[in-house]
C-alpha positions as CSV (number, residue, x, y, z in Angstrom):
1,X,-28.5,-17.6,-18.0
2,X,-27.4,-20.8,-16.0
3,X,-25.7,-20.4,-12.7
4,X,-23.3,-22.4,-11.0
5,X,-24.4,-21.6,-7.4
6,X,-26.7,-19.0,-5.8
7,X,-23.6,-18.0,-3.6
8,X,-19.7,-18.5,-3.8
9,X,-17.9,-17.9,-0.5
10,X,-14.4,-17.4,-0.6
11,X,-12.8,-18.7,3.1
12,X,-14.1,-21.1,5.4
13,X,-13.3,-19.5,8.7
14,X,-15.4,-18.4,11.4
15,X,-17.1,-15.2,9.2
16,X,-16.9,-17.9,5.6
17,X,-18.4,-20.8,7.9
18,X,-21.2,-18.7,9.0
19,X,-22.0,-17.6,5.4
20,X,-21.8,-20.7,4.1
21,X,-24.2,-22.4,6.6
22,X,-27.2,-19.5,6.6
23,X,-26.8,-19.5,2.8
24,X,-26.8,-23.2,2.2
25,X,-29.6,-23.2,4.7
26,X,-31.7,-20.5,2.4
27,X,-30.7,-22.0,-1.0
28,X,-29.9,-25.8,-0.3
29,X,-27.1,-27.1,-2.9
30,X,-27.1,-24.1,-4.1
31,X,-23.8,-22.9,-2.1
32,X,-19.9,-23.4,-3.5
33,X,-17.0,-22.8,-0.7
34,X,-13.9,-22.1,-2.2
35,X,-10.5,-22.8,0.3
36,X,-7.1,-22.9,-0.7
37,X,-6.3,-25.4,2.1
38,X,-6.6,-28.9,3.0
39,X,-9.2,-30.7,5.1
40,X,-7.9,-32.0,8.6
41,X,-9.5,-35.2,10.4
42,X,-8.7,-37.0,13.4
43,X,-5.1,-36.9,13.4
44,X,-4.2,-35.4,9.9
45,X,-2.6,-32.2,11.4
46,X,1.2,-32.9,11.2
47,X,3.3,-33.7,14.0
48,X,6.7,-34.9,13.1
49,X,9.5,-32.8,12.2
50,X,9.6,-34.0,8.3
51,X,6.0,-32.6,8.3
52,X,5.8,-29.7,10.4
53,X,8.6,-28.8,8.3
54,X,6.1,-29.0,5.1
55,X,3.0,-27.4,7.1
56,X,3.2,-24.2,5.6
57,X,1.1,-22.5,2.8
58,X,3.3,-21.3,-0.1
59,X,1.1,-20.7,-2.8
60,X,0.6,-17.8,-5.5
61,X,-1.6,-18.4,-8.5
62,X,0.7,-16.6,-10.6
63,X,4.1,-14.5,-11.2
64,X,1.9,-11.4,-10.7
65,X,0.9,-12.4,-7.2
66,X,4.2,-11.8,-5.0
67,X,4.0,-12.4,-1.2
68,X,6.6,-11.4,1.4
69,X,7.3,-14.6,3.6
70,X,10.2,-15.4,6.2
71,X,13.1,-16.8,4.9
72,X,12.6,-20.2,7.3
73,X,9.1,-20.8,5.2
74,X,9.8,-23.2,2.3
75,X,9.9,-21.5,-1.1
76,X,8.5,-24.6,-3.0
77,X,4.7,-24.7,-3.5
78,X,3.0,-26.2,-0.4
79,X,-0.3,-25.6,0.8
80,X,0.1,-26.7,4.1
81,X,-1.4,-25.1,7.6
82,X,0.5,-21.9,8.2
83,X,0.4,-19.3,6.3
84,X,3.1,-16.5,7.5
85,X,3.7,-12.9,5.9
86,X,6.7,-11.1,6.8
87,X,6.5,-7.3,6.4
88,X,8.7,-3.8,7.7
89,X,7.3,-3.4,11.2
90,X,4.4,-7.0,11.7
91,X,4.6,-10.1,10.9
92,X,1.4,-12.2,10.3
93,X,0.6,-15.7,11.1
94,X,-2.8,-16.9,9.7
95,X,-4.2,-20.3,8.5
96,X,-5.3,-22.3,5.4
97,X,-7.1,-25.4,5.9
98,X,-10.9,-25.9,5.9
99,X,-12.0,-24.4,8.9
100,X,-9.6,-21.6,8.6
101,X,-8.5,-19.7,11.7
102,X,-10.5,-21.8,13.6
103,X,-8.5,-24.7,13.1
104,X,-5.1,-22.7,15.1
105,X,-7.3,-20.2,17.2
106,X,-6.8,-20.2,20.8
107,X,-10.7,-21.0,21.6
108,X,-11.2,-18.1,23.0
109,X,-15.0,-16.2,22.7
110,X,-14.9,-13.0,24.2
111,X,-17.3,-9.9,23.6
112,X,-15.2,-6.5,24.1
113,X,-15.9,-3.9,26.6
114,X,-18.4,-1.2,25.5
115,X,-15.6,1.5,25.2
116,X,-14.2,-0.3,22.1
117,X,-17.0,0.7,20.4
118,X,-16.1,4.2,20.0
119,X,-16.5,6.5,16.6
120,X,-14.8,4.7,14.3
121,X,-17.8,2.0,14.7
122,X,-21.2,2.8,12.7
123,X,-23.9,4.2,15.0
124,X,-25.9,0.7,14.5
125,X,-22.9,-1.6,15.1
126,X,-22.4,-1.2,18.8
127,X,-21.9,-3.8,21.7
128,X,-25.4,-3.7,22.6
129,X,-26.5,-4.0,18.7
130,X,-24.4,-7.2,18.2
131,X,-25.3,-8.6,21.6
132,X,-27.9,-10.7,19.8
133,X,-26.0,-11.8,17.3
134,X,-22.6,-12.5,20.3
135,X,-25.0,-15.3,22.3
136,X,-26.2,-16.7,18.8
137,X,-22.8,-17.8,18.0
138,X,-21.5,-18.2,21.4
139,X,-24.4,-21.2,21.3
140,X,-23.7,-22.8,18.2
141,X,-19.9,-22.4,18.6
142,X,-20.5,-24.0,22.3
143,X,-18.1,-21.3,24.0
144,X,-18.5,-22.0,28.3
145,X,-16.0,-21.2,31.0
146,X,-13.0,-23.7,31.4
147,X,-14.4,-26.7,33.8
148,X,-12.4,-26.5,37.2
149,X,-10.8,-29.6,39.3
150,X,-12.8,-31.8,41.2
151,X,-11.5,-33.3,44.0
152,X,-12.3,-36.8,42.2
153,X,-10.8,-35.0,38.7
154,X,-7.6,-34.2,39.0
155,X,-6.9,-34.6,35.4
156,X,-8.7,-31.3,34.8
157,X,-6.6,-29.4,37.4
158,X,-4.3,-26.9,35.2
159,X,-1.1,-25.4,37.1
160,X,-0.9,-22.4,35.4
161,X,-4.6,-21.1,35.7
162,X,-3.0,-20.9,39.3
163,X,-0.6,-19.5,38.8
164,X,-1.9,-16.6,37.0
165,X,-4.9,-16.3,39.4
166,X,-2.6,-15.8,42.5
167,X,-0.3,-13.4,40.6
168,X,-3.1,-11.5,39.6
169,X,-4.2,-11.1,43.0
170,X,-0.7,-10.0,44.1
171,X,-0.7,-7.6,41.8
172,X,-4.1,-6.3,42.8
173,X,-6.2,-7.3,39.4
174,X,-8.7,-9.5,38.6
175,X,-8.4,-12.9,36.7
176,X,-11.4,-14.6,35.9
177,X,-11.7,-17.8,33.9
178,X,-11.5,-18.1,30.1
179,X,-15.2,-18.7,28.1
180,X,-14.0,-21.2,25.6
181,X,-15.0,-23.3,22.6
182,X,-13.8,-26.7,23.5
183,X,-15.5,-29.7,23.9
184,X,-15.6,-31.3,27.8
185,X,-18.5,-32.9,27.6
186,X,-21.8,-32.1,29.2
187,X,-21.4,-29.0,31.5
188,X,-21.4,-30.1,35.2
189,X,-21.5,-33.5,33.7
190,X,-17.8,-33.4,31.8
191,X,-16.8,-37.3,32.3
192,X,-13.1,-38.2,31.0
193,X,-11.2,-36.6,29.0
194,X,-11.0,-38.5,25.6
195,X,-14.5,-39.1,25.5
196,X,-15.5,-39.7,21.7
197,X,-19.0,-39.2,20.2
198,X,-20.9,-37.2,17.5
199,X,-22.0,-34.1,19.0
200,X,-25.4,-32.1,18.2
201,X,-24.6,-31.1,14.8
202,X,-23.8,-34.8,13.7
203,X,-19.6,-34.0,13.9
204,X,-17.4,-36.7,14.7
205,X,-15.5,-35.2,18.6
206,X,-13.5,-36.2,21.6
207,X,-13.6,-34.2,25.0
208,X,-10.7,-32.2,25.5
209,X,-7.2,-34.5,26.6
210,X,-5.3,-31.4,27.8
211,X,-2.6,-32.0,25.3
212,X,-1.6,-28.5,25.1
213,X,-1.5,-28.6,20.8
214,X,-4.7,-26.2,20.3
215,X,-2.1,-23.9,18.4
216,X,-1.0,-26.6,15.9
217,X,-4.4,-28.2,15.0
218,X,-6.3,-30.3,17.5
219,X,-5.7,-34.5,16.4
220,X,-8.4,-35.5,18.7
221,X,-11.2,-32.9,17.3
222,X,-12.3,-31.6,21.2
223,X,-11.9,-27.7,19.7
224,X,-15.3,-26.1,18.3
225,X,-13.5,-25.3,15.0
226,X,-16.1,-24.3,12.9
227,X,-15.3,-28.1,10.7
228,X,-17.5,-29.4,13.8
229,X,-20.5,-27.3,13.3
230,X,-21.3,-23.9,10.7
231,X,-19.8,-25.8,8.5
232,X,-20.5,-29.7,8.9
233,X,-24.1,-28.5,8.9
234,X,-23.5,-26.8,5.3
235,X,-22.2,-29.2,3.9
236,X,-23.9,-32.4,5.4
237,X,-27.3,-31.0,6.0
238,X,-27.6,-28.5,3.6
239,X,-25.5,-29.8,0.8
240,X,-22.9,-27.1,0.3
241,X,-20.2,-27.9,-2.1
242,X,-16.6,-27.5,-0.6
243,X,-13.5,-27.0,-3.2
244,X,-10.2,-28.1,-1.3
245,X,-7.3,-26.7,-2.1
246,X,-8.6,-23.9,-4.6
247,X,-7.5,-20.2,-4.7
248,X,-10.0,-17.5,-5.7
249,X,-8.2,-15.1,-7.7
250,X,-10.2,-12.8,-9.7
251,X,-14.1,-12.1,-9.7
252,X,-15.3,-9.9,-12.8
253,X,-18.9,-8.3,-12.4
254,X,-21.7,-9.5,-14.9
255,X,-24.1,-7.4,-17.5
256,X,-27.7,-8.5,-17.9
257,X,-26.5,-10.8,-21.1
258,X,-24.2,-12.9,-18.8
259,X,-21.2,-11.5,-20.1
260,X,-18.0,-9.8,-18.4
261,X,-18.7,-6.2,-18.0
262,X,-16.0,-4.0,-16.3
263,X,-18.9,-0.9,-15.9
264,X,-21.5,-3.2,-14.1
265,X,-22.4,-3.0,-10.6
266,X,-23.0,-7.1,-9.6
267,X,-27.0,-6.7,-10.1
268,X,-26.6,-9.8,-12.7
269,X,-24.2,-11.7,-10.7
270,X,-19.6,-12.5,-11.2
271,X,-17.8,-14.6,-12.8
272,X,-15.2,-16.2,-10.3
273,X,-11.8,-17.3,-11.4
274,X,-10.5,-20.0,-9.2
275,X,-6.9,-22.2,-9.7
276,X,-7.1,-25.7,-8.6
277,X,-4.2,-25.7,-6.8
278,X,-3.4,-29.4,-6.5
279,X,-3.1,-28.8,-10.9
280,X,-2.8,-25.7,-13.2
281,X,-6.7,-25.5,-14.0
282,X,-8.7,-22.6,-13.9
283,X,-12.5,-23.1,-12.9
284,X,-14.6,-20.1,-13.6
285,X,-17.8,-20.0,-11.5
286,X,-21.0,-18.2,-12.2
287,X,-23.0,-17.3,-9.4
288,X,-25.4,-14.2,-8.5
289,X,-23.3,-13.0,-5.3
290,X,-19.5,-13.6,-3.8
291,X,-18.8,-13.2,-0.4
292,X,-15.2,-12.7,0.7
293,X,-14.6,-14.5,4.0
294,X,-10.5,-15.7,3.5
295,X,-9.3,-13.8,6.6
296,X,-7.8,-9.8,6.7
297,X,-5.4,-10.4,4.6
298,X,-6.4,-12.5,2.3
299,X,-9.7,-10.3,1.3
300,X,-8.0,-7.2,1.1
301,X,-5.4,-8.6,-1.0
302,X,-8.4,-9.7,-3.4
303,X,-10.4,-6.6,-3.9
304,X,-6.8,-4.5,-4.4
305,X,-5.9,-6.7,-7.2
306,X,-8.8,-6.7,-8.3
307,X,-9.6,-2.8,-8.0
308,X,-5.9,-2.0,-9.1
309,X,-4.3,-4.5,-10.8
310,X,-7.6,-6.2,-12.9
311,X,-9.5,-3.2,-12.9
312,X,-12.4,-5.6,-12.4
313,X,-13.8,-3.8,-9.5
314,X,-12.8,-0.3,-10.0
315,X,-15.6,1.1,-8.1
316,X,-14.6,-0.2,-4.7
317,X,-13.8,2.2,-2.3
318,X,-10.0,4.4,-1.8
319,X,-10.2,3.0,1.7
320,X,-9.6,-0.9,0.8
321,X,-7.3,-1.9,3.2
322,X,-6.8,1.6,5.4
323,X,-7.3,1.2,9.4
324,X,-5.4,-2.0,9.9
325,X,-4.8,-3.4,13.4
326,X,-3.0,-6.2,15.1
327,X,-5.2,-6.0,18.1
328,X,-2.7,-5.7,20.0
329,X,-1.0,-8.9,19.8
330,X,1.9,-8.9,22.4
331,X,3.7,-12.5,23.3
332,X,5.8,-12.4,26.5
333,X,7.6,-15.2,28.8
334,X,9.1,-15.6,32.3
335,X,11.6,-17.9,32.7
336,X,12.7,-19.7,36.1
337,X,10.1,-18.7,38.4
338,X,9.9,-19.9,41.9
339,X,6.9,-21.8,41.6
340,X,5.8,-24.0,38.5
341,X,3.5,-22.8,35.5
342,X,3.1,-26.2,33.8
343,X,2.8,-24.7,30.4
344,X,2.4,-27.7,28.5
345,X,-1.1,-29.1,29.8
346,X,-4.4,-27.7,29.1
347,X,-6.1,-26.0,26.7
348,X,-4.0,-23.2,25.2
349,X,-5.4,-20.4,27.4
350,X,-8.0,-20.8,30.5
351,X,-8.1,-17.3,31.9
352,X,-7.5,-13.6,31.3
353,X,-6.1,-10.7,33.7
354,X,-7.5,-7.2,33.1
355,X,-5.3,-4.4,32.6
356,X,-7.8,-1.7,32.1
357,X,-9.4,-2.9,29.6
358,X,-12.5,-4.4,31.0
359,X,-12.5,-2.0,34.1
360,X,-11.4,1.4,34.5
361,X,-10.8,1.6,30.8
362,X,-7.7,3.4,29.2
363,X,-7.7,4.2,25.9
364,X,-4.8,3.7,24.0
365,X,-3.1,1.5,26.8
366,X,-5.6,-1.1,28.2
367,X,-5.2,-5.0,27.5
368,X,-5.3,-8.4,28.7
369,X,-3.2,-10.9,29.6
370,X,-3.8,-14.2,29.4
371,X,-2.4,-17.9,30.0
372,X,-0.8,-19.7,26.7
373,X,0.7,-23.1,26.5
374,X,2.7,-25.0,24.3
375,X,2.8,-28.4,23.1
376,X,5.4,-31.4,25.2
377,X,7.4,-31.9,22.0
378,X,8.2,-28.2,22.1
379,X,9.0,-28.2,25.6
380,X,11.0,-31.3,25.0
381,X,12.9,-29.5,22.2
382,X,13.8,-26.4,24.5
383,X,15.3,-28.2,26.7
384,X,17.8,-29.9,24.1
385,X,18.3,-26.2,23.1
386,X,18.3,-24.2,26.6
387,X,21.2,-22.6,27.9
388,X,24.2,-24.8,29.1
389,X,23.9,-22.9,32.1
390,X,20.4,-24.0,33.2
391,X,22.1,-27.6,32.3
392,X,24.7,-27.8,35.3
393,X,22.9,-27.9,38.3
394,X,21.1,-30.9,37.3
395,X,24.4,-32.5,35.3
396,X,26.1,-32.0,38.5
397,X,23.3,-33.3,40.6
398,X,23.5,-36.9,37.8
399,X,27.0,-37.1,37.7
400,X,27.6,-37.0,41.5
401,X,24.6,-39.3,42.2
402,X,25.9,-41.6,39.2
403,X,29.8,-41.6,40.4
404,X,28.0,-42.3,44.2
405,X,26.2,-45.9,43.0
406,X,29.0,-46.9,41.3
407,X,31.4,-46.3,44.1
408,X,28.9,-48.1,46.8
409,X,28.2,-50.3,44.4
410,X,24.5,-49.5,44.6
411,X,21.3,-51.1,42.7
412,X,21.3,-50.0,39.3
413,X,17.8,-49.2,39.8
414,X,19.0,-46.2,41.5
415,X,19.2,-44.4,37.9
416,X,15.6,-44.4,37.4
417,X,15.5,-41.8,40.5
418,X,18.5,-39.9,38.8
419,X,16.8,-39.9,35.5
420,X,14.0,-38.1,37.7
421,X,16.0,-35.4,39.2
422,X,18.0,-34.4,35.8
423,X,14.8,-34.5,33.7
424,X,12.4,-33.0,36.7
425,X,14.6,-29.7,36.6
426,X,13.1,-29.0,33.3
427,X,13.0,-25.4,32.0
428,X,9.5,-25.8,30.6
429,X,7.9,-26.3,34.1
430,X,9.1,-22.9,35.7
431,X,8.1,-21.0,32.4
432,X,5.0,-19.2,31.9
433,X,3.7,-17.9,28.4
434,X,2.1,-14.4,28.1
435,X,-0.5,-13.5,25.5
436,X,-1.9,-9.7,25.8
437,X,-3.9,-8.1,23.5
438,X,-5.1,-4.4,23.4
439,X,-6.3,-1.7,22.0
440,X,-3.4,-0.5,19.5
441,X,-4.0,2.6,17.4
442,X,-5.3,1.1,14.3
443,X,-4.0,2.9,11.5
444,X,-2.3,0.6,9.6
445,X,-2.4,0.1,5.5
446,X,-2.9,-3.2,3.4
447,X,-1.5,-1.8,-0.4
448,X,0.5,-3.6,-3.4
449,X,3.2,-2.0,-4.2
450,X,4.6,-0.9,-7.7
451,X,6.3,-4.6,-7.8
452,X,2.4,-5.9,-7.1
453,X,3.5,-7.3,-4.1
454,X,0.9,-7.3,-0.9
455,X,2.7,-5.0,1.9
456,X,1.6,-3.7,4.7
457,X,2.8,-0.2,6.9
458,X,2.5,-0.5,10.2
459,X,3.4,2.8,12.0
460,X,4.3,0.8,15.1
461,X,5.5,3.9,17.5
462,X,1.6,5.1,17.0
463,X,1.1,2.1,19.6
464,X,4.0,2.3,21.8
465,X,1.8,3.3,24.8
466,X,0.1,-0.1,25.1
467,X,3.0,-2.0,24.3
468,X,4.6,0.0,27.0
469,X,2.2,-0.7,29.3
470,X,2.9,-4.3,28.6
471,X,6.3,-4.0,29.5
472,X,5.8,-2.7,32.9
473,X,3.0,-5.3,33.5
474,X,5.5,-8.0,32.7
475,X,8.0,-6.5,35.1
476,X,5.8,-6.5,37.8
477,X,4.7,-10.3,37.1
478,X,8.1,-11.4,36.7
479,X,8.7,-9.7,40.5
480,X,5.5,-11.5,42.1
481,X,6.6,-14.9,40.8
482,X,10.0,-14.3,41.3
483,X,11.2,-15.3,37.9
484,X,14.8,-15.2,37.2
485,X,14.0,-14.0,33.1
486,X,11.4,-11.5,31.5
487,X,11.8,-10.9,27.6
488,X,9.3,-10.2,24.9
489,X,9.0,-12.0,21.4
490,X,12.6,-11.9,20.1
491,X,12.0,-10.0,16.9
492,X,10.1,-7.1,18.8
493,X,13.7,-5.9,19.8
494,X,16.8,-4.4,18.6
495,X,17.5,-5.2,15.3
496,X,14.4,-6.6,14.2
497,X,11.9,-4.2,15.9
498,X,9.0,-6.3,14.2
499,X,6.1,-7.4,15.9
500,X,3.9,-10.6,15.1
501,X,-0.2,-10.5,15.4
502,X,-2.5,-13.8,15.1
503,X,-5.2,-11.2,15.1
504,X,-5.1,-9.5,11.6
505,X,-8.1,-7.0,12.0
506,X,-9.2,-4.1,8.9
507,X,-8.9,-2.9,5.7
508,X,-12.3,-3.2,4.7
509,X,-14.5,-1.4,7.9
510,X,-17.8,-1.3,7.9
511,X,-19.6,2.4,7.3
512,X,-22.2,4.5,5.8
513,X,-20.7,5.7,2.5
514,X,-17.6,4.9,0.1
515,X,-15.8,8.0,1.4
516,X,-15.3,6.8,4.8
517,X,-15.2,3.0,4.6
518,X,-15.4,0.4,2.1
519,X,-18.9,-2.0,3.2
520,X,-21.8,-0.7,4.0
521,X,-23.8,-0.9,7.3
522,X,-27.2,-0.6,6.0
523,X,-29.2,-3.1,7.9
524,X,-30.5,-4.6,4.1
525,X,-26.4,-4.4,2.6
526,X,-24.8,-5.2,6.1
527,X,-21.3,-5.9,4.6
528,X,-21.7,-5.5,0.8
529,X,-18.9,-3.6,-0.7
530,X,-19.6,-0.4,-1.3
531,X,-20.3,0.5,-5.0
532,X,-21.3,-3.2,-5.3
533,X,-24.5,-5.0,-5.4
534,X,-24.6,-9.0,-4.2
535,X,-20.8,-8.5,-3.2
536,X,-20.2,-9.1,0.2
537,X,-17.4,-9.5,3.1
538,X,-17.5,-11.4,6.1
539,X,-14.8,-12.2,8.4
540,X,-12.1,-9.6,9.9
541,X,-11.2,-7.4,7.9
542,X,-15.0,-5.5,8.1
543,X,-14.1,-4.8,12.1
544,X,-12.7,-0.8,12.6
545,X,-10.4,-1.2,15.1
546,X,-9.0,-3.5,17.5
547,X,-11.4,-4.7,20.0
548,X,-8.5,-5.8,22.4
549,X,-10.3,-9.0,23.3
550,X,-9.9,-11.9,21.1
551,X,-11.6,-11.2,18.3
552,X,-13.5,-14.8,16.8
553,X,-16.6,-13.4,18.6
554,X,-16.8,-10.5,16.8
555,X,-16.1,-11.5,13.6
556,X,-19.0,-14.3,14.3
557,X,-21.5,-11.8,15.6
558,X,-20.8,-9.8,12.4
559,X,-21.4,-12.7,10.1
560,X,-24.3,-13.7,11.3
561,X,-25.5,-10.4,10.6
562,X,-24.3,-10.5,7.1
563,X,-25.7,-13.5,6.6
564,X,-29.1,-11.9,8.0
565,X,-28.9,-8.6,5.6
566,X,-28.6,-11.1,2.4
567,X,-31.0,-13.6,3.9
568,X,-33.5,-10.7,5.0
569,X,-34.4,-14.1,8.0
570,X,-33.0,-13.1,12.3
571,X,-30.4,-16.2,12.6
572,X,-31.3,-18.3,15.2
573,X,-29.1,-21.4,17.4
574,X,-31.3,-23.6,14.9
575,X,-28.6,-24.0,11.7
């Protein structure tokens, strides 16, 4: 039988990147990547309104695939950055591009406290087992602590890190400086931001401008997204073939003959149907194993199609897509305060406050808050938008100056300085952003429905004891910096009572058998499906529960030791 590739992996995210690189490194050209999105350079992420306005993934193979999306997300077939599901109680915001969640992530690496390590996770996938595989990834992914000011730097001194640091202390907890994947140069030797050069992996980067757009795609390439090393290396060095703009849609298990057999277990290999999405061709790939990488979402939707709806892989476990989490995603603001955030410079998050999650753990209630920006163009947009009542101190202020210079018949040059008083009252300035993440209960459930549409129940009163232990942390910030405004993500409230998650976590949890979780943990089948041979996931959706930290660590550390269970080699920072 002739093969098309050694290993197919579906996703190109952190966990897909990962796969992709330690397989292609183990079998060189012998590697296909499928991903349904584009491939971003230096400046390719959209910035215009006629383009954000197109950035968003839109596409379904076929009329049996049905997705539930907002009704602001364009219903025509684009396959654009942002992928967004709307469901009852969450909506989800994910990525499609090559580099997946990388390419929107915050930056953040952070390994969870012990505690979240609790029952739900198998007895030989605990902090201090994956500790190995956490500073692997940490290295290649260059993750170190957000550079500080020097006196003879200014440009790297951010407002808001401030900000939070002394409202933390008010408050009596502890901030302490984000570890991030950014490039800065050097450490202790950062030079200028803008800096451009290849870095160690070959990648084309610039050192971090402080533009405040990590959340929309970074144009000058300073984040670590995994495009800039996993998976330049697999494809550059080790000759992995990348498919742009493909979907994976089906994957039928082989017999010994190379034929599609429905009763075998994947010993002889799949047959992979993918739809080239830029045309309506089908490729079919043979290969000897698949590995499922496309995000939470996106994986569980594949095996529940093809478990339910194909029957292709009807021996994969009744938990598929059972113990979903949002890890606690919970987006807040503070408007006014008496001293200024500066939200729109930096990277997008530089430290974290703990709220018992770190320290004097609560189950069930502790989280972390950390500093988010957003880009100027946003802040430039709010204020065309804001409030006519934060408009009159500083229209008053304009018009009396204005009518003053033309009665004393003043230098015109006097409306530079009242240009810099109406726009220097900005709302932006005073406003700080809030992302907190927890420990929510977990028990959500990834299913299609009877229509065949992907839903998802989220039981969201199970977690009202972190979110209200959000709340009260926001009231007490909003005291310390004497802000004039607290509120929460619109649509968590009154009539909408839906909350939104970056941090899709699930569905397919690692374990010892089929009965109780759907891949195995068996140091030789880390990750394979359970039921399966040679089938394997590798990105979110294999984590039990929400870590509360966020969460591109873990899914790394877990890769990696995915990749080491097919590769039977101990991954090293030498890719």
């Amino acid at each position: 039988m002739s093969w098309d590739a050694e290993a197919l992996v579906i996703g190109s995210g952190f966990g897909g990147s990962i796969l992709a690189c330690r397989l292609a490194r183990e079998w060189p050209g012998q590697v296909i990547v499928i991903e349904r999105g584009k491939r971003y350079g230096m400046g390719d992420f959209p910035r215009s309104p006629q383009a954000m306005a197109k950035n968003f993934f839109t596409v379904e193979p076929n009329k049996d695939f049905r997705v539930n999306r907002p009704a602001f997300v364009p219903s025509r077939q684009l396959t654009g950055l942002f992928d967004i599901r709307t469901y009852s109680n969450m909506d989800v915001v994910q990525a499609a591009g090559v580099g997946g969640g990388s390419l929107i992530y915050a930056n953040v690496f952070m390994i969870p406290p012990v505690e979240v390590f609790d029952e739900r996770w198998p007895a030989n996938t605990k902090r201090a087992d994956l500790m190995p595989y956490y500073r692997i990834a940490q290295s290649v992914l260059g993750a170190r602590t957000t550079p500080t000011a020097g006196a003879s730097d200014l440009k790297r001194s951010v407002l808001r890190t401030r900000y939070f640091q002394d409202a933390a202390g008010a408050m009596g907890r502890k901030s302490e400086l984000a570890t991030i994947m950014v490039n800065f140069g050097p450490e202790g030797n950062e030079g200028q931001p803008g800096l451009q050069k290849t870095n160690i992996y070959g990648a084309f980067q610039s050192s971090c401008n402080y533009c405040a757009e990590c959340d929309v795609g970074c144009n000058t390439l300073a984040k670590n997204s995994v495009d800039r090393n996993y998976l330049h290396v697999a494809e550059h060095h080790h000759g992995a073939r990348i498919f742009t703009e493909h979907l994976a849609y089906k994957i039928i298990p082989l017999n010994e003959g190379g034929d599609e057999d429905l009763s075998a277990g994947g010993m002889f290999g799949y047959l992979v149907s993918v739809q080239d999405l830029t045309q309506t061709e089908i490729k079919q790939f043979r290969v000897k194993r698949v590995v499922l990488s496309g995000g939470t979402l996106n994986t569980n939707e594949l095996l529940l199609r093809c478990r339910d709806h194909f029957k292709t892989l009807s021996r994969v476990s009744p938990r598929l897509g059972h113990g979903f989490s949002a890890n606690g995603d919970f987006l807040s603001f503070i408007v006014d305060a008496k001293v200024p955030a500066e939200p729109n410079y930096g990277p997008v998050i530089t430290q974290r406050i703990d709220f018992n999650l770190f320290e004097n753990f609560k189950r069930g209630e502790g989280f972390m808050m950390q500093d988010a920006s957003y880009p100027v163009f946003l802040a430039w947009f709010i204020e065309g938008q804001k409030p006519f009542i934060f408009k009159l101190k500083s229209i008053w202020y304009f018009m009396r100056g204005l009518i003053k210079t033309i009665l004393r018949r003043q230098s015109p040059g006097r409306m530079g300085y009242l240009m810099t008083k109406l726009l220097g009252d900005d709302l932006s300035y005073h406003t700080s952003v809030h992302l907190c993440m927890g420990q929510d209960a977990s028990d959500g459930k990834i299913y299609l429905s009877k229509s065949k549409t992907l839903e998802l129940d989220w039981p969201a009163k199970n977690s009202k004891p972190l979110y209200d232990a959000i709340d009260k942390a926001m009231k007490e910030f909003r005291k310390v910096v004497e802000g004039r405004y607290m509120f929460h993500l619109p649509t968590f409230n009154w009539p909408f009572k839906r909350n939104v998650t970056v941090h899709p976590l699930g569905g397919c949890a690692l374990g010892e058998n089929a009965q109780t979780s759907v891949t195995d943990s068996k140091p030789s089948r880390y990750g394979a499906v359970h039921g399966y041979h040679n089938l394997y996931v590798a990105d979110a959706s294999l984590i039990p529960s929400a870590v509360g930290a966020n969460p591109a660590a873990t899914i790394s550390a877990l890769a990696e030791r995915v990749a080491e269970g097919i590769t039977g080699k101990l991954p090293t920072t030498d890719i």
